[in-house]
C-alpha positions as CSV (number, residue, x, y, z in Angstrom):
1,X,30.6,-56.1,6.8
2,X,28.7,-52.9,6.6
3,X,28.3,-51.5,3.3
4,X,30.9,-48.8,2.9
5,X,29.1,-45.8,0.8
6,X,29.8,-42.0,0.4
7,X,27.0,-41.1,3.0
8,X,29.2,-43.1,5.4
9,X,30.4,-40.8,8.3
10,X,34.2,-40.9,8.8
11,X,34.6,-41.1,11.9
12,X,32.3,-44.2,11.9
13,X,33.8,-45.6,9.1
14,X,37.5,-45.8,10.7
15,X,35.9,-46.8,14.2
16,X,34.5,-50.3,12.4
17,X,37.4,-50.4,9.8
18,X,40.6,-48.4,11.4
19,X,42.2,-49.6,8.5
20,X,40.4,-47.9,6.5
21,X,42.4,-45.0,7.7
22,X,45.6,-45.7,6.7
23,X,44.1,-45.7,3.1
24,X,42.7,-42.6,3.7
25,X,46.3,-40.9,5.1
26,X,47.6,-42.5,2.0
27,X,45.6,-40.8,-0.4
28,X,46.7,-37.4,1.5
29,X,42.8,-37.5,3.5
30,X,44.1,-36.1,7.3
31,X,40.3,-35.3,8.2
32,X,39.8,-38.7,10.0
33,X,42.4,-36.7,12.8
34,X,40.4,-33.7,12.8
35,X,37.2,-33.8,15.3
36,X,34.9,-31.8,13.3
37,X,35.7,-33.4,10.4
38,X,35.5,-36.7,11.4
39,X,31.5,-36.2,11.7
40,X,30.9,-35.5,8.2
41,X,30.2,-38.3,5.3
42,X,32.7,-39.3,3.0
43,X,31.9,-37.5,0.1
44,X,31.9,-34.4,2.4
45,X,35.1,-35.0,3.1
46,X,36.6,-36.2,0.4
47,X,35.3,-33.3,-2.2
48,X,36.4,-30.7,0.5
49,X,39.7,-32.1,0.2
50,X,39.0,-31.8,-3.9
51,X,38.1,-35.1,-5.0
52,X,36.4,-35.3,-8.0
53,X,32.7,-37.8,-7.8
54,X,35.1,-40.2,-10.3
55,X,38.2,-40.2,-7.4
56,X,35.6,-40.6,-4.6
57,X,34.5,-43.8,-6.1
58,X,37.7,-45.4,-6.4
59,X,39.2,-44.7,-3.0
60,X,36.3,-45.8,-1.3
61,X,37.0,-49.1,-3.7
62,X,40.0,-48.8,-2.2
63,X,39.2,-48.6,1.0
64,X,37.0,-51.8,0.3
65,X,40.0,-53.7,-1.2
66,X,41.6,-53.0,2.0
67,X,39.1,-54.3,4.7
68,X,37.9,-57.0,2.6
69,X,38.4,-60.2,4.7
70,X,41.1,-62.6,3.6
């Protein structure tokens, strides 16, 4: 498993994990739909959508809790 940090690009975050996604649409995150958006890192997209640095951290927890293997 790649590790999953802010610098992460979206769009190649959901093409390794697309479950990763759904944690993303759950948290009210629709830039993994939107092309241009899709390019930029995590934290890029994340604080544009106005996350703080605090809520970054925990959804991409989150989003590790999710694709962790079972």
């Amino acid at each position: 498993m790649k590790e999953i940090t802010k610098n992460m690009k979206i769009l190649d975050l959901v093409n390794e994990y697309p479950e990763a996604a759904e944690v993303l649409f759950e948290a009210g995150i629709h830039c993994v739909g939107c092309h241009l958006a899709a390019n930029e890192s995590l934290e890029q997209g994340l604080s544009a959508h106005g996350l703080t640095e605090k809520e970054i951290d925990d959804l991409i927890e989150k989003i590790k809790e999710k694709i962790k293997p079972k």
